[in-house]
C-alpha positions in Angstrom: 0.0 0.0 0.0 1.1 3.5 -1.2 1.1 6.1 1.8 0.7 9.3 1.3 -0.6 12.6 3.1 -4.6 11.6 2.4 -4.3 8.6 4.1 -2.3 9.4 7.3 -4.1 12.5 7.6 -7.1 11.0 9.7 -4.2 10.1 12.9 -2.5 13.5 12.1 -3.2 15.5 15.8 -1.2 17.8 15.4 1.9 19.8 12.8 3.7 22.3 13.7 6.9 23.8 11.8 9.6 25.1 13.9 12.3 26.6 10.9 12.6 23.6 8.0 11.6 20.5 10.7 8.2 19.6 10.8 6.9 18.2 14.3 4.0 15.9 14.2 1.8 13.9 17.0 0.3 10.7 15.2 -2.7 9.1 17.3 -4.4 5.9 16.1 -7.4 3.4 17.2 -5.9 1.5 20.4 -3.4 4.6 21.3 -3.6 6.1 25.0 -1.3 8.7 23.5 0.2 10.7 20.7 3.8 10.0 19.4 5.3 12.8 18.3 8.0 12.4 15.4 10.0 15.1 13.0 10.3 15.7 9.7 12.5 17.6 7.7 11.2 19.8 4.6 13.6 19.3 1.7 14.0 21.4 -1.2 13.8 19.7 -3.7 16.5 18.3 -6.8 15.2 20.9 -9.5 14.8 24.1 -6.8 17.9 23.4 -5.5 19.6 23.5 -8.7 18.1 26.4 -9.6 19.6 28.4 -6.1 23.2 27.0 -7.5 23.0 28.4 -10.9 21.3 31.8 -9.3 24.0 31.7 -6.5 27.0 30.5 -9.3 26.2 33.8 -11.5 25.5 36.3 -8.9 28.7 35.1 -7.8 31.0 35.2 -10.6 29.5 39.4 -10.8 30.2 39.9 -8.2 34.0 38.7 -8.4 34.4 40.2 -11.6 32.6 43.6 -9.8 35.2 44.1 -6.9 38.3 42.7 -9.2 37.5 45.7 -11.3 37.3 48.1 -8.4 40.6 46.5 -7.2 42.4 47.2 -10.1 41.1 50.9 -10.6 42.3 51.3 -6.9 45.6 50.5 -7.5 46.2 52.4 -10.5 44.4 55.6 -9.2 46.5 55.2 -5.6 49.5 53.9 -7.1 52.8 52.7 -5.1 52.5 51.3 -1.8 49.1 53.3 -0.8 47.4 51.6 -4.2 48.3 48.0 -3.5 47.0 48.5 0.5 43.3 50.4 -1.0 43.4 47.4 -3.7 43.9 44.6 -1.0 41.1 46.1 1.1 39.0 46.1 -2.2 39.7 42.4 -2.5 39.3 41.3 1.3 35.5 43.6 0.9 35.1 41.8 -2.0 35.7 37.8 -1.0 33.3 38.4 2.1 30.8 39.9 -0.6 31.3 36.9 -2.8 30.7 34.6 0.3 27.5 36.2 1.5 26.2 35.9 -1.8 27.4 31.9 -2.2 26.1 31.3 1.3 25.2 27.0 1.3 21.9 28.1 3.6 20.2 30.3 0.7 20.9 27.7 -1.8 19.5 24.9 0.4 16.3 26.9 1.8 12.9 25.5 1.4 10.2 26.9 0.1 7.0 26.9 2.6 3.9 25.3 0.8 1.5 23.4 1.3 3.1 20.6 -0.9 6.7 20.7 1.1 5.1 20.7 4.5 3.2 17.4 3.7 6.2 15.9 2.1 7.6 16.6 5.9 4.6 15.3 7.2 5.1 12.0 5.5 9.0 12.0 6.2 8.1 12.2 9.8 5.4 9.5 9.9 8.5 6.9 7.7 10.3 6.7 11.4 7.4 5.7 13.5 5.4 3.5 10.3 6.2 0.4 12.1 4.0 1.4 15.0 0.7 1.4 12.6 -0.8 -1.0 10.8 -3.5 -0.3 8.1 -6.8 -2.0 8.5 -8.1 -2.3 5.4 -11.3 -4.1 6.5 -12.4 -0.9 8.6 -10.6 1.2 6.8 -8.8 2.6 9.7 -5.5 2.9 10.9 -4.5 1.0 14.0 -1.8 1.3 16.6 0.7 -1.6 17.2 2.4 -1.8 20.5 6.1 -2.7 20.0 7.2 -5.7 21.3 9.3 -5.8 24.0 12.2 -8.7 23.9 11.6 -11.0 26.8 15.0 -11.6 29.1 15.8 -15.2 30.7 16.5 -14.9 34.3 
């Protein structure tokens, strides 16, 4: 059987997303109470190549930005005093450059309805094996674990 949001939703009590995790309380028939589990909302394959290829050229203008700014530096200061204004131009620049390639802004998730359920259903994968789908009542049921019985 396929899972997906529809048919977890009726043990769903409760989501609630704290930054990019996704914390969920899962209550079925024969449950006293809700286990809570977390998921993570991903971005996904094609959004996240899209941030690299925004982040790679925004980048690679901004390099070519302060390398030009460096270089008129130099030559309008000249000597000693033109090398020192250039070097700050290039330091300014490689923290400019790293802001703008910064990993977390390629990586970040957009918040829809669509990611947030994908969460949902990465958070209800760790605790599956607690359920079991009762296709007679058309219901989902809680399974207690078993616990392995010690000699002695």
């Amino acid at each position: 059987m396929e899972v997906n949001y529809e048919k977890i939703k009726p043990i769903i009590v409760s989501e609630t997303l704290e930054g990019t995790q996704m914390k969920v309380k899962f209550k079925a028939q024969g449950q006293d109470d809700a286990i809570e589990s977390v998921g993570m909302m991903i971005a996904d394959q094609e959004q996240m190549m899209k941030g690299m290829k925004k982040t790679v050229v925004k980048s690679a203008a901004t390099n070519i930005v302060f390398a030009t700014i460096s270089r008129f530096t130099r030559s309008l200061f000249g000597g000693i005093g033109g090398y020192a204004a250039g070097s700050a131009v290039d330091a300014a620049g490689g923290m400019a450059a790293s802001k703008v390639a910064d990993p977390n802004k390629m990586m970040q998730v957009e918040d829809t309805p669509e990611n947030r359920q994908k969460a949902v259903l990465i958070a209800f994968q760790s605790v599956s094996s607690l359920y079991e789908w009762d296709a007679t009542a058309n219901i989902w049921k809680f399974k207690a674990p078993e616990i392995p019985k010690t000699e002695g």
